[in-house]
N, C-alpha and C positions, 0 to 999 in steps of 0.2 A: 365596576368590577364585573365585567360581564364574563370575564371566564370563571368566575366561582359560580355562576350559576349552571354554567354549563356542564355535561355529566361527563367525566373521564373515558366515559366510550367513544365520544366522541373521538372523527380522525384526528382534530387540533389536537386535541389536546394527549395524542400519543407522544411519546418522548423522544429527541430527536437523537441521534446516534452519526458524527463526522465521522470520516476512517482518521483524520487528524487525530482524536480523541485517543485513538490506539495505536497510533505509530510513536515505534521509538527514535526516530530519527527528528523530532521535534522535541522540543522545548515544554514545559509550560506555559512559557507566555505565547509561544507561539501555535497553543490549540490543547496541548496531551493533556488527560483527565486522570492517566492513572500511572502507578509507580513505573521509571522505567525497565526496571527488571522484569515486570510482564505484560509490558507494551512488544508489539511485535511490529515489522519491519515491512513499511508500506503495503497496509490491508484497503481493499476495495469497498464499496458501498454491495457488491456483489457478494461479496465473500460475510461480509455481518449480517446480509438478509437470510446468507444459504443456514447459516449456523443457528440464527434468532428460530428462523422457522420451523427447523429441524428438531427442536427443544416444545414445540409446541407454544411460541409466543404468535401473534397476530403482528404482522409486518407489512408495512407499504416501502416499496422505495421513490424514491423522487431523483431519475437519475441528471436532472438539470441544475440543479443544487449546488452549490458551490461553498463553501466553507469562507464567511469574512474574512479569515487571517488567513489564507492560501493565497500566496501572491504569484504560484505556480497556475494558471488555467488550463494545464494539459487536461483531454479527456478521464488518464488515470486518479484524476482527485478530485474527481467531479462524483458529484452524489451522495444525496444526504436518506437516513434509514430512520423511518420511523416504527416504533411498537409500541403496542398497547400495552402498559404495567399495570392498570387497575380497572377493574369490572366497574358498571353501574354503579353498585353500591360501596366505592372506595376502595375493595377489599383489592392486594393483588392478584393479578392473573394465575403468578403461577407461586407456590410458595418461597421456592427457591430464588426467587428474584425482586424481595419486595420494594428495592430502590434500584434507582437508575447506575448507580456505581455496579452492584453487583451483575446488571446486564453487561456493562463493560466489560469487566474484569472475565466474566464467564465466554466472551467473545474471543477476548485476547486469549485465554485457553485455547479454547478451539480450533483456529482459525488455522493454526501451523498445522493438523490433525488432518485435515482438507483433503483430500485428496488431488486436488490441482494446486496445494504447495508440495506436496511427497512426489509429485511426478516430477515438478517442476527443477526439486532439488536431481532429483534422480536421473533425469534425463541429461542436467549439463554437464556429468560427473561423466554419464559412458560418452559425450559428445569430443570430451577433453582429450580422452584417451587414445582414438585411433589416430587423433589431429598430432600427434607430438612425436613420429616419425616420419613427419611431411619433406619439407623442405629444408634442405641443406647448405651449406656452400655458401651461396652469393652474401656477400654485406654490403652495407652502403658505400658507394664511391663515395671520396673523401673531394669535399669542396676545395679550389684552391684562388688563389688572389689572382685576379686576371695579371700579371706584370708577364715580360718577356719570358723568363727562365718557367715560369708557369704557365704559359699557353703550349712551350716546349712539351715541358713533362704530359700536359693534357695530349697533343699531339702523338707521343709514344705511349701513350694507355689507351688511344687510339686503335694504334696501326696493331697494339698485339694482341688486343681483342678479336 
């Protein structure tokens, strides 16, 4: 048992935090730790560190990390966050977070709060807007069966183009 000897300051022995853990677009069996109602909707190993730290917890990220049950290895779901929950002497860091559930759940708060999710909502809403008097008119040409009477009518959708 060589990690009970070891003191909780240590970096191992920081507590590891997936964005799997807080996406609601997962499963439990497939990674989420916390209820789906305040799970939020693919968060980054970026976004739990900016929030962790911001709170005043101790954070490293390890952005080569990859989540065992992620059978996605895009860049965006790469990265595992670790933070310190207890000093030297057991005690936690910070009172409001004496177990690893409640760092969770305190992230998934957050995380929408962000300011690069407020922009992000924000910006595709005015992008939507000038787009939807664009283009007019044209629709798909309609495919037709190569036979005679069809190469015809192809031929006069042709000529009065």
């Amino acid at each position: 048992m060589a990690w009970a000897a070891a003191s909780p300051a240590d970096k191992e022995r920081f507590i590891c935090i997936y964005p799997a853990y807080l996406n609601n677009k997962k499963t439990i069996a497939e990674g989420r730790r916390i209820p789906m109602d305040k799970a939020i909707e693919n968060p980054t190993s970026t976004e739990i560190q900016d929030v962790c730290a911001a709170v005043g917890l101790n954070v490293l990220v390890e952005k080569n990390k990859l989540y065992p049950r992620e059978w996605n290895r895009d860049v965006q779901y790469r990265g595992r966050v670790r933070v310190q929950l207890r000093l030297e002497d057991g005690n936690p860091c910070l009172p409001q977070f004496p177990t690893r559930k409640s760092v969770m759940l305190y992230a998934a708060e957050t995380i929408p709060k962000l300011k690069t999710r407020t922009q992000k909502m924000g910006g595709s809403d005015q992008n939507l807007q000038p787009g939807e008097g664009g283009k007019k008119g044209k629709g798909k040409k309609k495919k037709y069966l190569r036979t005679e009477s069809a190469t015809v009518e192809m031929q006069t959708i042709a000529l009065s183009s």
